[in-house]
C-alpha positions in Angstrom: 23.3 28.9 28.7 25.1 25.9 27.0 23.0 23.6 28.4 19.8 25.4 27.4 21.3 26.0 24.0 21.5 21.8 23.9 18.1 21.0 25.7 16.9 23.2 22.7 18.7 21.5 19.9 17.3 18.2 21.4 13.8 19.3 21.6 13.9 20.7 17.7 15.6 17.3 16.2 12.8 15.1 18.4 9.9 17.2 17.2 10.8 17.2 13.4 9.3 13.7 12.6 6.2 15.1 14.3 6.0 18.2 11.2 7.2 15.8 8.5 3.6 15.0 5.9 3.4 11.0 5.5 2.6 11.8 1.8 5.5 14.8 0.5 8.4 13.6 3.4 8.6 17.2 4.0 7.8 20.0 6.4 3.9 20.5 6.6 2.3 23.3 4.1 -0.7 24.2 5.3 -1.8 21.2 6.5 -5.5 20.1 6.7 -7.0 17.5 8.8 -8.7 14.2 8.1 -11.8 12.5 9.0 -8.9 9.9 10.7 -7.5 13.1 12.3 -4.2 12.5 10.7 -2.5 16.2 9.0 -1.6 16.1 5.2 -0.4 18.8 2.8 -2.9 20.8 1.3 -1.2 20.7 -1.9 -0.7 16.9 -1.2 -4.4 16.0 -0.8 -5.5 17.8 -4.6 -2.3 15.8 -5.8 -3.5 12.2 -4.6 -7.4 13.4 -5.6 -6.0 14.2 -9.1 -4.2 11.2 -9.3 -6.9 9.0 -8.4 -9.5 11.0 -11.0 -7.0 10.2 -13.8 -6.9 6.2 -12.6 -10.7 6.0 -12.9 -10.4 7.4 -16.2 -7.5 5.1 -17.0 -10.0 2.3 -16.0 -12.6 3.7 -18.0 -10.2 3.7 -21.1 -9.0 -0.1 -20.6 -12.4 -1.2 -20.2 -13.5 0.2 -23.5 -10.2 -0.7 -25.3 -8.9 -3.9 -23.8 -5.6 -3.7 -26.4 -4.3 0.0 -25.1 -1.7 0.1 -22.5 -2.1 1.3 -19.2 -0.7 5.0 -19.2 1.3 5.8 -16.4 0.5 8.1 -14.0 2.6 11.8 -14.0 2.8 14.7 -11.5 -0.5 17.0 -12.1 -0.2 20.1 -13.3 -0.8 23.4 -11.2 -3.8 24.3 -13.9 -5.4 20.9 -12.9 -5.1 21.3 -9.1 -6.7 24.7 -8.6 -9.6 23.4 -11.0 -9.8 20.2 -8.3 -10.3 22.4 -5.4 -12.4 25.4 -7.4 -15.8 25.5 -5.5 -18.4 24.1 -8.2 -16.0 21.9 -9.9 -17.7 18.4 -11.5 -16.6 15.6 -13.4 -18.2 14.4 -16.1 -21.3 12.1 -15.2 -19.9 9.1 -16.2 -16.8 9.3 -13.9 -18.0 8.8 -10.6 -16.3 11.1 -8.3 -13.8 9.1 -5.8 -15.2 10.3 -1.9 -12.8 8.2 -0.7 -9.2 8.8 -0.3 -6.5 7.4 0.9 -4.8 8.7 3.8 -1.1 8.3 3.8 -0.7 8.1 7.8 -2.6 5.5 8.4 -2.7 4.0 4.9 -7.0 3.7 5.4 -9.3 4.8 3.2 -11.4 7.6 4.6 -14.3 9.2 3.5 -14.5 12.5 2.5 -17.8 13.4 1.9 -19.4 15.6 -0.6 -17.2 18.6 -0.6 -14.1 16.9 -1.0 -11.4 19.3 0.3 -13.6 22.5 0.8 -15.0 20.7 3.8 -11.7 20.1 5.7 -10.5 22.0 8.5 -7.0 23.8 8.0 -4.8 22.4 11.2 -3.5 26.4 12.0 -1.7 24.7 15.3 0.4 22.1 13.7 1.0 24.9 11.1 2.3 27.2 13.7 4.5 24.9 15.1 6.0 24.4 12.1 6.8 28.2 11.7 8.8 27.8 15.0 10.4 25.1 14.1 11.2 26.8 10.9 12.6 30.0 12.5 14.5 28.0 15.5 16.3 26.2 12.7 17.4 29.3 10.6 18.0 30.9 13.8 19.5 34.5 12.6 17.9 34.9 9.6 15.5 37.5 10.1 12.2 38.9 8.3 11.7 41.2 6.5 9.3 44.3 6.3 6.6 43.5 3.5 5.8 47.8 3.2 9.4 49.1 3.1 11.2 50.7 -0.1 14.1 48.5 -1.1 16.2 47.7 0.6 13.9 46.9 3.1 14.4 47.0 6.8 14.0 44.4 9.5 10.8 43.4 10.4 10.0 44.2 14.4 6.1 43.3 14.7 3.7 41.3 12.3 -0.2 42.4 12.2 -2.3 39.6 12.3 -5.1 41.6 10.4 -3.2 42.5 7.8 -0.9 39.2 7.5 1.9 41.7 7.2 5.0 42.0 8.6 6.4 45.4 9.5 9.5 47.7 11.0 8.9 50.2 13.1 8.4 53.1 10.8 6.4 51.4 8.1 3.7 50.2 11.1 3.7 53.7 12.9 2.6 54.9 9.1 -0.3 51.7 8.2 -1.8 51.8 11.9 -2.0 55.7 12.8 -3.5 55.9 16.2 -6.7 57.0 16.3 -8.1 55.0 13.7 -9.8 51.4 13.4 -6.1 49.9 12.5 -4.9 50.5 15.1 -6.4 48.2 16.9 -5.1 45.4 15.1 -3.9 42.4 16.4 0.2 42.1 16.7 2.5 39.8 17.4 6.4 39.4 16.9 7.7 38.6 13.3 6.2 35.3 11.8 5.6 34.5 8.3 2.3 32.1 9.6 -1.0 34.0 9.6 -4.0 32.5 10.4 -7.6 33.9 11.0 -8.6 35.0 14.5 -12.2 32.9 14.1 -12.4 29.5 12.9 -14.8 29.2 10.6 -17.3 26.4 9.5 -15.9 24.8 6.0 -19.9 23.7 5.0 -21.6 27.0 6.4 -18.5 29.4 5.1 -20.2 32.5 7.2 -20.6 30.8 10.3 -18.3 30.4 13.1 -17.2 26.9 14.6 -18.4 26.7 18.2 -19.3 23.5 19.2 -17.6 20.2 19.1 -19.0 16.3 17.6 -17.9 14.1 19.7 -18.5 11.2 17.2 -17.0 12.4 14.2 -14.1 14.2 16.5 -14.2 17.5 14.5 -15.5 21.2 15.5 -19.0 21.3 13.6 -21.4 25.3 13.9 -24.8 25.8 15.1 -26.1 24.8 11.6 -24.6 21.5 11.2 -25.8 20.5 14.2 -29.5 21.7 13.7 -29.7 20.4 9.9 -26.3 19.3 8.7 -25.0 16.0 8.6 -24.4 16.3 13.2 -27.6 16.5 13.6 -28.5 13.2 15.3 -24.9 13.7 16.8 -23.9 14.3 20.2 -22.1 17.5 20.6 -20.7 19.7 23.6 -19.7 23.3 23.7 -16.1 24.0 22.2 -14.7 25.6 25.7 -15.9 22.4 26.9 -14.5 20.7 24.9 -11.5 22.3 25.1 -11.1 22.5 28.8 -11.4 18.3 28.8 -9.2 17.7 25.8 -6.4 20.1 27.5 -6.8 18.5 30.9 -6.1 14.8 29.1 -3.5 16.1 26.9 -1.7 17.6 29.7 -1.9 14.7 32.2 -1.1 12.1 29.8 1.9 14.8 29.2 2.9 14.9 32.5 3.0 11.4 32.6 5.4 10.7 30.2 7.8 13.5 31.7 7.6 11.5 35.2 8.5 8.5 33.4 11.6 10.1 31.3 14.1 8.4 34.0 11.8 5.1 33.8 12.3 5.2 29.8 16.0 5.7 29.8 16.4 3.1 32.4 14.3 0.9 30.0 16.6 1.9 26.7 19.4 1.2 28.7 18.3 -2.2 29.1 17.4 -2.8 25.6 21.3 -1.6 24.5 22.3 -4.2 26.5 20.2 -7.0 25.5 21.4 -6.0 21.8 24.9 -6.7 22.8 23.8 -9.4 24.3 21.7 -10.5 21.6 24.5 -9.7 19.3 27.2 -12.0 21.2 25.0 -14.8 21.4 24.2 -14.8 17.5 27.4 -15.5 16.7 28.3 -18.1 19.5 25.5 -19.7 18.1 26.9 -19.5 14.5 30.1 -20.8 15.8 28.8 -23.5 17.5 26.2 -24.7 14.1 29.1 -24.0 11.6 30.9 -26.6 14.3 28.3 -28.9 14.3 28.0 -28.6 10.2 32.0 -28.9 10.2 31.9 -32.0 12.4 29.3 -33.6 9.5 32.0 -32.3 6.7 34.6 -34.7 8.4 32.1 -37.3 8.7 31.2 -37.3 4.7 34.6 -36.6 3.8 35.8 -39.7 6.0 32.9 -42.1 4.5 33.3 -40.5 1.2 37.2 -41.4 1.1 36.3 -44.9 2.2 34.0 -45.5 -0.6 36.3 -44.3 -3.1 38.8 -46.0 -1.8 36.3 -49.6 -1.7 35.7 -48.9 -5.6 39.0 -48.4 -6.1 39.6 -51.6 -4.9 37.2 -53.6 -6.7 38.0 -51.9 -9.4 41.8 -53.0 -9.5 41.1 -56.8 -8.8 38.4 -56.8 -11.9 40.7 -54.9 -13.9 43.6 -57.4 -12.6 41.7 -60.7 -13.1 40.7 -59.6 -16.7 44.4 -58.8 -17.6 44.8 -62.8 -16.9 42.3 -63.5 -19.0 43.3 -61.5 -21.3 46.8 -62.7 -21.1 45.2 -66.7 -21.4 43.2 -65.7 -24.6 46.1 -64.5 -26.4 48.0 -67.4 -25.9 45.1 -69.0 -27.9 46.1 -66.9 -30.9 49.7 -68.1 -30.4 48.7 -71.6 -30.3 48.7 -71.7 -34.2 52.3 -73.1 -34.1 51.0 -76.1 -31.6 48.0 -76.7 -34.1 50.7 -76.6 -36.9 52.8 -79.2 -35.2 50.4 -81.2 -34.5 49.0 -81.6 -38.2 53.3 -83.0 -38.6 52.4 -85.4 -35.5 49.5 -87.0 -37.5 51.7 -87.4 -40.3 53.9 -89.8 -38.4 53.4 -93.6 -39.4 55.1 -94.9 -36.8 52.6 -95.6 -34.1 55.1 -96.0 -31.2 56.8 -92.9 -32.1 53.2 -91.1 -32.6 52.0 -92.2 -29.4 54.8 -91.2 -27.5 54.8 -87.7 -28.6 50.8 -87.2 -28.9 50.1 -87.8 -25.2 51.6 -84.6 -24.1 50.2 -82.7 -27.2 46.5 -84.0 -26.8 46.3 -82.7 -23.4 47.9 -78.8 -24.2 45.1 -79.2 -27.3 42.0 -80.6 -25.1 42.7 -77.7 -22.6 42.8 -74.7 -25.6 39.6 -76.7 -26.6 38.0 -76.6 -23.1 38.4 -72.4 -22.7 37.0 -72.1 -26.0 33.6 -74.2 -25.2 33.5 -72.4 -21.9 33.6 -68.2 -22.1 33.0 -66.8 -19.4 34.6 -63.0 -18.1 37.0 -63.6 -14.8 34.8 -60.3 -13.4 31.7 -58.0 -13.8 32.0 -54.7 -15.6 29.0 -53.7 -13.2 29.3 -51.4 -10.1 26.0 -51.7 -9.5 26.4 -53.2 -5.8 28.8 -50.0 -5.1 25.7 -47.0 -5.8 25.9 -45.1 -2.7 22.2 -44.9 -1.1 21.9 -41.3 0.5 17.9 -41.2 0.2 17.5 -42.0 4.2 20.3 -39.4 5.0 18.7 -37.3 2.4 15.5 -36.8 4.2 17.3 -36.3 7.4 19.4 -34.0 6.4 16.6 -31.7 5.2 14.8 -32.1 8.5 17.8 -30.6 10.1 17.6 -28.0 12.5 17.5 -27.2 15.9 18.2 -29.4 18.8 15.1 -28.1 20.9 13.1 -24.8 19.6 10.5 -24.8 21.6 7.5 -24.9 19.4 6.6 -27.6 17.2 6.1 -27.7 13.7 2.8 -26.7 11.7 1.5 -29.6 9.1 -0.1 -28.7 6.4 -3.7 -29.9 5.6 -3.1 -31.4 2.0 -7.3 -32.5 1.9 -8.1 -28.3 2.4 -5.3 -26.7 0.4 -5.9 -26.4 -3.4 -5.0 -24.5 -6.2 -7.6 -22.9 -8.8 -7.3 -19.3 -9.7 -5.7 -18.9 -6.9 -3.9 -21.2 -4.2 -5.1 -21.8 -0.5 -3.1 -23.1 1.7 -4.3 -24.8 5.3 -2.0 -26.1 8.2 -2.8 -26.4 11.6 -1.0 -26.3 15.2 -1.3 -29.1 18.2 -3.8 -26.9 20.7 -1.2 -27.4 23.6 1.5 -25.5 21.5 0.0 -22.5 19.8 2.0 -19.8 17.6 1.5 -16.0 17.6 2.1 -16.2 13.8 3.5 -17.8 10.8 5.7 -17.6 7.6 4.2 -19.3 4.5 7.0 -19.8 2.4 6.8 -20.4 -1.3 8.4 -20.7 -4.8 8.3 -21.6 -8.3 10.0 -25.3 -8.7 11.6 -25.1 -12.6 11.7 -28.1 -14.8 15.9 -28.0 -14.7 15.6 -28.2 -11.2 17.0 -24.6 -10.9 16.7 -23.2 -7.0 14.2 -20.7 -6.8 14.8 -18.6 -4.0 11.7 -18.3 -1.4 9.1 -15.7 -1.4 7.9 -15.4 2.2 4.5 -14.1 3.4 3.6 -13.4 7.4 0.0 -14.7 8.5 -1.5 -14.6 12.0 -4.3 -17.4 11.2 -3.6 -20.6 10.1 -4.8 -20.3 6.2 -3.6 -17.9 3.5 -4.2 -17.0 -0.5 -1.8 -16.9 -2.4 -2.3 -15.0 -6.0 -0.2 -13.8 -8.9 0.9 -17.7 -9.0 2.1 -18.8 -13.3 0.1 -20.7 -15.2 1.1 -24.8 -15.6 3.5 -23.9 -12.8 4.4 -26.6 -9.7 4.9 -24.5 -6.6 5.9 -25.7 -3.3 4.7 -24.6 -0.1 6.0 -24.7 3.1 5.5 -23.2 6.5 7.2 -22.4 10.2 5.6 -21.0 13.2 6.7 -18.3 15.5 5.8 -17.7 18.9 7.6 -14.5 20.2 11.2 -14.5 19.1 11.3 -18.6 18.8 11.0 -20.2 15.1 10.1 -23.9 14.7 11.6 -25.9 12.0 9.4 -25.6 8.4 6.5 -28.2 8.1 7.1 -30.9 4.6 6.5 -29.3 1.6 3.4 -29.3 -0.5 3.9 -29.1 -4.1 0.7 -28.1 -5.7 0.3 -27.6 -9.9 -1.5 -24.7 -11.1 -3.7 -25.1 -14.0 -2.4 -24.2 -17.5 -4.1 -21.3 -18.7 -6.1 -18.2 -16.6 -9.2 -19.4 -15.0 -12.2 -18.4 -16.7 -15.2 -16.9 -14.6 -18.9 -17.5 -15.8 -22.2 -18.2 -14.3 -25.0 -20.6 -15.4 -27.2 -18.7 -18.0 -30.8 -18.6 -17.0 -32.5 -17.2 -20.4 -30.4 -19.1 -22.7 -32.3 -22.8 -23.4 -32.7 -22.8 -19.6 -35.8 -25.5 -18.8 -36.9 -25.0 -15.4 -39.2 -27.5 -15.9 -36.2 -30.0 -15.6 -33.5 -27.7 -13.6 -33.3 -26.1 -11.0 -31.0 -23.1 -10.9 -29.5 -21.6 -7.2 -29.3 -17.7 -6.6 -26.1 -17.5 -7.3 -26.5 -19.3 -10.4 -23.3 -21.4 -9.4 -25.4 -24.8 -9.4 -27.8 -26.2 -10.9 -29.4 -30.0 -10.2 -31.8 -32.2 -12.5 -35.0 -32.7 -10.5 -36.7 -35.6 -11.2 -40.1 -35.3 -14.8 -43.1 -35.2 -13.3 -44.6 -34.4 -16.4 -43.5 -37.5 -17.5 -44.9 -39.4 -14.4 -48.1 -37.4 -15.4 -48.1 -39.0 -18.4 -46.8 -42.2 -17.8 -50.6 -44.2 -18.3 -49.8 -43.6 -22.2 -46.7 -44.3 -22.0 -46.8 -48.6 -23.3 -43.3 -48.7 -25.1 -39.4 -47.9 -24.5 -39.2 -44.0 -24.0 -35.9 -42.4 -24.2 -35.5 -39.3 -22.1 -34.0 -36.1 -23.7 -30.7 -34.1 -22.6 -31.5 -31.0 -20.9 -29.0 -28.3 -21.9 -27.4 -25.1 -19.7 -24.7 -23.0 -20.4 -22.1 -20.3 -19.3 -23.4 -16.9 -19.7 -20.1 -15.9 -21.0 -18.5 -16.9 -24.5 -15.2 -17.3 -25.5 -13.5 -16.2 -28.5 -9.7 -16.2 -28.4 -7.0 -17.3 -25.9 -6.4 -19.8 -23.4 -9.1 -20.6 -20.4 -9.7 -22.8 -17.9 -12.5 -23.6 -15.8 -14.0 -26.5 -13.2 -16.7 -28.1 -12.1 -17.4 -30.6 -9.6 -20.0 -33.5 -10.6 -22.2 -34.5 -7.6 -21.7 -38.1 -7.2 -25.5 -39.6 -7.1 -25.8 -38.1 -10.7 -26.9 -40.7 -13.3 -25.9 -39.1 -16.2 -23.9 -35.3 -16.4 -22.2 -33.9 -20.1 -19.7 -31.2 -19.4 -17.6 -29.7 -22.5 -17.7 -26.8 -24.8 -20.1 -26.1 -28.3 -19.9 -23.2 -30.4 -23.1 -21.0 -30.4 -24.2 -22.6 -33.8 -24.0 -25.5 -32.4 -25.8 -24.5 -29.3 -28.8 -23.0 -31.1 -29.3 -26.2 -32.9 -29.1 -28.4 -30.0 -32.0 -26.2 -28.3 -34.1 -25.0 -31.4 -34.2 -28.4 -32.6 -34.5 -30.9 -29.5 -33.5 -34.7 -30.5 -35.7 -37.4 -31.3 -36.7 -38.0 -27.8 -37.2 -41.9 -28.9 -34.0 -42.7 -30.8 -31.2 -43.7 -28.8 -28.8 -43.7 -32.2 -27.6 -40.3 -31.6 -24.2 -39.8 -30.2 -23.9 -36.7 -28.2 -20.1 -37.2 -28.1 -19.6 -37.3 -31.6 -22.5 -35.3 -33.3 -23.0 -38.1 -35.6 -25.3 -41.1 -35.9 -23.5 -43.7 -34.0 -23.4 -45.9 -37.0 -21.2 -43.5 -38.9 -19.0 -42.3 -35.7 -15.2 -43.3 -37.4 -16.6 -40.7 -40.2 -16.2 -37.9 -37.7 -12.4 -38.5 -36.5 -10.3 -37.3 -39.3 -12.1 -33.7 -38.8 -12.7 -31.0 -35.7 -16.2 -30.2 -34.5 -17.8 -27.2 -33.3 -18.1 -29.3 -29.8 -16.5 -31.5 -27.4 -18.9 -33.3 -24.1 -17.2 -35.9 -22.3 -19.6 -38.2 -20.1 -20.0 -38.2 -16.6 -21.8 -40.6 -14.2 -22.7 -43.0 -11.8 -19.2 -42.2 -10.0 -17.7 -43.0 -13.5 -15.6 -40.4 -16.1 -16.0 -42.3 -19.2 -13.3 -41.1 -22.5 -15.1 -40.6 -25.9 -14.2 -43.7 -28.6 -10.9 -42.6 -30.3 -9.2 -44.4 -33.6 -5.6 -44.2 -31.6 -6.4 -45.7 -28.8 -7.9 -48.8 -27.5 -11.7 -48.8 -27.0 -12.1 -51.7 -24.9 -14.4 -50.5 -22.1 -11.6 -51.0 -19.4 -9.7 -48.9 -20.9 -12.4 -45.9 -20.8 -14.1 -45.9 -18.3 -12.1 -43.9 -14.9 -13.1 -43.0 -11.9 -14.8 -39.8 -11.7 -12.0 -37.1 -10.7 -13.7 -35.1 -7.4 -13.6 -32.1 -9.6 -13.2 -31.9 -13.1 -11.4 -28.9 -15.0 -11.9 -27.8 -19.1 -8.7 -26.2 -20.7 -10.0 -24.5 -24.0 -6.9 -23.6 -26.3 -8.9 -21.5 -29.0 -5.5 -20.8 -30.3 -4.5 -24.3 -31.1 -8.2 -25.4 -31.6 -8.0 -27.5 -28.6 -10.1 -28.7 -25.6 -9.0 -30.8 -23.0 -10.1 -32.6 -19.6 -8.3 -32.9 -16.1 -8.5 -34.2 -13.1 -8.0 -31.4 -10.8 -6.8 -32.8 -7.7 -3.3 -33.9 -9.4 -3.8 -31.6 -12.6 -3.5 -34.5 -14.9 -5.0 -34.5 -18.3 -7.3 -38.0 -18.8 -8.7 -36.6 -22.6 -8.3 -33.8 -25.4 -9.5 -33.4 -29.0 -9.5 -31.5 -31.8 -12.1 -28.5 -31.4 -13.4 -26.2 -34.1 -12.9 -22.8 -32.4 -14.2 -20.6 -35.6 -17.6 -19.7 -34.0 -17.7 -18.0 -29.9 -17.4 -20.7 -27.9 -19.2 -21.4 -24.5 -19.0 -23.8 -21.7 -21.4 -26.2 -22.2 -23.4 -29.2 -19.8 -25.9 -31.4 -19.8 -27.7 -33.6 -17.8 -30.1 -36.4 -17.7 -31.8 -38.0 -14.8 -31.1 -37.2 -11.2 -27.8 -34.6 -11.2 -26.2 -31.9 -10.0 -23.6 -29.7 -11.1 -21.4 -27.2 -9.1 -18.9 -24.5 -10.6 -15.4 -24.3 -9.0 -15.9 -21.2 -6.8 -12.6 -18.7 -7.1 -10.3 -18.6 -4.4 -10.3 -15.5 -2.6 -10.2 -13.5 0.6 -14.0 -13.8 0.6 -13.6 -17.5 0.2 -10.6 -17.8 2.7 -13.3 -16.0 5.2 -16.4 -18.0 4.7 -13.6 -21.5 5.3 -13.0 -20.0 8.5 -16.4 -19.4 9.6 -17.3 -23.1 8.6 
């Protein structure tokens, strides 16, 4: 009996993560089942539907008010989830109704059709497990009879008719033999009633007697003629049943044959955690040995060093002491310059010569270190700087003496940063890795450590998001095949741009001539074809003729902040203007096309070239830098030189526009190293748009964003 009494304990504390709902943590409440055929609360379900009714309208809100806060979400009311599940129920018509929901077993979104909860199917098994489980763990607490007069009695049977439970007196009085109730259905006491027919949630007065076999759900006679089984294969539900109980059972079976098998097999895994665990730390031992062993080799080369300065130091410090020492019996040879002005006052010349010998020679050598200064030593250490830049790189290719795998590179021509940042590495073929661990982090100006943020991928690419603005990051990453980790690849440092990327298209109504452009689909590019009107016309055409600018815009304008976009110049293109203008500015530049014959006008400045320094001192509604012929040439600037070597670059592969409406401020990098080559003064008082032009052959393509889309269609290339 003890050991039944155990087997029994067992069996309840293995089943209760089976009866646990993925969305509450606790035991199921009438459960209903999902389209993914995973069980969750009923109560649960209305909850997660409410809650994702009041995030559309929170949408909804911060669309129409960009400045209000995002409220946060609270626990929904009782009132609001019976009015959720109350048949009829709509929202309003401009909230569209969320079909799909997500389930939190499998964490997928699954569909739930047109009746939302009123067409899933209560899972009365699970639920009736659960009211065993219930009443094995309270063991002797007992039911009570629902019909007695306090206090009431024990209940003996429960009438599945009545979903009652009763003693013996109180059913002997409700089912009287000889009437209808008393042919009710009983069983022993249970608090879990159920219906004796399963009926079809879509067709309420129909019974369920057949089973989809697509959509894995017990369906009536009606969906399948009409309803949404219709072109569905089907099979009877004792079929149905008879196949699923056979599989269940077998597949049952099988895992009770294997029980000796299993424990046999966890057995083995104990042990290879001990043995695992042992070998972790020799390992640890043996490294901190290894690191310990490089301690003593520093420690011995540092103590020689110092001791080498040291040195050096004392023999400089020692030779300048004698100088020292020589200099200041200069100052004490005033007495010898004193007795030598008596000498010269001697008349006697044997008696001057005979004493002047010896003094001429102490005064020609006092005269001699005067003429010649020079310090007995160098203050300089500069031959005694330790070089550690070798051992430097070494040391942070450290690792392990043979892992197994090699290390990933990663492709610095494919990885970029825009909006987002997308990193590519690849693998030799001969050594490939069941996944990897792109590592990452924020590099501070003060050189501050920032720890790593590490992401698992099972390709060789990855997106990165939610990086800062004007932010270096650097990138790393190792491989893994099975429980073996390589060393991490060299670091990539990337710079993000400095303000939010803005997103636009190409406007096609707004002074677009498709005469001149041509404009893709996705209105992402657009290229200057070549004037055949003006080939048309080219017998009249006896003098210079100056062709005009054709204009295109972003169909999105700007008004406050900071934004940053890119575009890539095609390199055959003659002549390309990228930039910003205000919308004043834009309607008189295509209202009011330029003197087609005049090549005074500046575009750059906005002014008559003959009065361009008059434009300086003061902002404009617009800023267009040139681009062409593989060339990025700066505008003319009073603070900087204007010699034509000086501005004309090399056209950057992709060129990005950071508009500071702020600060009234537009400027122009290179966006392979996110270096700034130009910025001006911009007057920001009108919207602002992104702004090009172009002249001759050209092309033009927008900086597409970087996302999982993108990372998909690099792939498939």
């Amino acid at each position: 009996m003890e050991g039944d009494a155990s087997d029994s304990q067992v069996t309840i504390k293995n089943i209760e993560k089976e009866l646990i709902c993925p969305a509450c943590k606790e035991l199921f409440t009438h459960p209903l089942i999902l389209p993914c055929q995973h069980s969750v609360c009923h109560k649960c379900v209305k909850e997660l539907l409410l809650s994702l009714d009041d995030s559309f309208n929170d949408v909804a809100s911060d669309n129409s008010n960009q400045s209000s806060p995002r409220l946060r979400l609270t626990s929904p009311s009782m009132d609001k989830i019976d009015k959720i599940s109350r048949p009829g129920w709509k929202r309003n018509s401009l909230t569209p109704r969320p079909t799909m929901f997500p389930c939190p077993g499998c964490e997928h979104d699954v569909d739930l059709g047109e009746r939302g909860v009123s067409g899933l199917f209560r899972n009365f098994t699970l639920e009736t497990i659960v009211e065993r489980y219930r009443q094995a763990a309270r063991a002797a607490t007992a039911i009570m009879c629902d019909l007695c007069k306090p206090p009431p009695q024990e209940s003996t049977k429960s009438c599945m008719d009545c979903s009652a439970s009763y003693c013996n007196e109180c059913f002997k009085i409700y089912h009287p033999w000889g009437t209808v109730k008393a042919q009710h259905e009983y069983v022993g006491p249970t608090t879990n009633f159920r219906p004796k027919i399963l009926m079809c949630p879509e067709h309420e007065t129909e019974r369920i007697n057949m089973y989809c076999e697509l959509c894995r759900r017990p369906v009536c006679h009606l969906c399948k003629l009409g309803g949404n089984h219709s072109n569905h294969r089907v099979t009877t539900m004792s079929s149905a049943y008879k196949t699923l109980k056979e599989k269940l059972s077998k597949d049952i079976d099988f895992l009770i044959g294997k029980e000796g098998q299993v424990k046999s097999q966890i057995s083995e895994l104990n042990l290879l955690m001990k043995e695992t665990e042992c070998n972790g730390e020799r390992a640890k031992e043996e490294a901190l040995a290894h690191f310990e062993k490089l301690f003593e080799i520093l420690e011995d080369r540092k103590s020689s060093v110092l001791k080498a300065i040291d040195a050096s130091k004392k023999l400089r410090l020692d030779k300048f002491h004698t100088q020292v020492e020589e200099y200041q019996g200069l100052l004490e040879n005033n007495g010898l310059v004193g007795y030598a002005q008596e000498v010269l006052k001697e008349t006697d010349q044997s008696c001057f010569v005979q004493t002047a010998k010896q003094l001429h020679l102490r005064i020609q050598k006092a005269t001699e270190s005067l003429k010649s200064f020079r310090p007995a030593a160098q203050a300089s250490f500069e031959d005694y700087v330790v070089n550690t830049s070798k051992q430097t790189e070494v040391l942070g290719e450290l690792s392990f003496f043979s892992s197994g795998i090699d290390i990933p590179e990663i492709n610095e021509e494919q990885s970029k940063v825009y909006n987002n940042a997308l990193i590519n590495w690849h693998q030799p073929e001969k050594d490939k890795a069941d996944s990897y661990v792109l590592e990452y982090r924020k590099m501070n100006r003060d050189e501050e450590m920032m720890p790593w943020n590490e992401i698992e991928v099972h390709g060789t690419s990855k997106v990165v998001s939610n990086l800062e603005s004007n932010s270096h990051y650097a990138f790393r990453v190792r491989a893994y095949r099975g429980s073996i980790c390589s060393p991490c690849s060299r670091e990539l440092v990337l710079h993000t741009p400095p303000a939010p990327v803005f997103s636009f298209l190409f406007d096609e109504k707004c002074g677009y001539n498709n005469e001149h452009l041509l404009l893709n689909l996705k209105r992402d590019r657009v290229e200057s074809r070549a004037g055949f009107n003006v080939l048309l016309a080219a017998e009249r055409i006896q003098v210079g003729y100056y062709t005009s600018l054709d204009y295109i815009i972003g169909d999105v304008g700007i008004t406050k902040g900071k934004h940053f976009w890119a575009c890539r110049v095609e390199p055959y293109s003659y002549l390309v203007k990228v930039g910003v203008a205000s919308s004043d500015k834009l309607q008189e530049w295509l209202r009011s096309p330029r003197d087609a014959a005049s090549p005074r006008y500046e575009q750059d400045s906005g002014h008559d070239s003959g009065s361009e320094e008059a434009c300086f001192d003061s902002s404009q509604p617009f800023t267009l830098v040139t681009v062409g012929m593989k060339k990025f040439f700066i505008p003319k600037s009073p603070t900087s030189s204007n010699e034509p070597e000086n501005r004309v670059l090399p056209m950057p592969t992709s060129i990005g526009i950071f508009l500071d409406c702020d600060k009234g401020k537009v400027s122009f990098y290179d966006m392979d190293h996110m270096k700034c080559l130009y910025e001006r003064q911009v007057d920001c008082s009108h919207t602002m748009y992104p702004a090009f032009a172009l002249m001759g052959s050209g092309g033009i393509q927008l900086e597409e964003p970087i996302t999982a889309k993108y990372l998909e269609y690099e792939e498939d290339v």
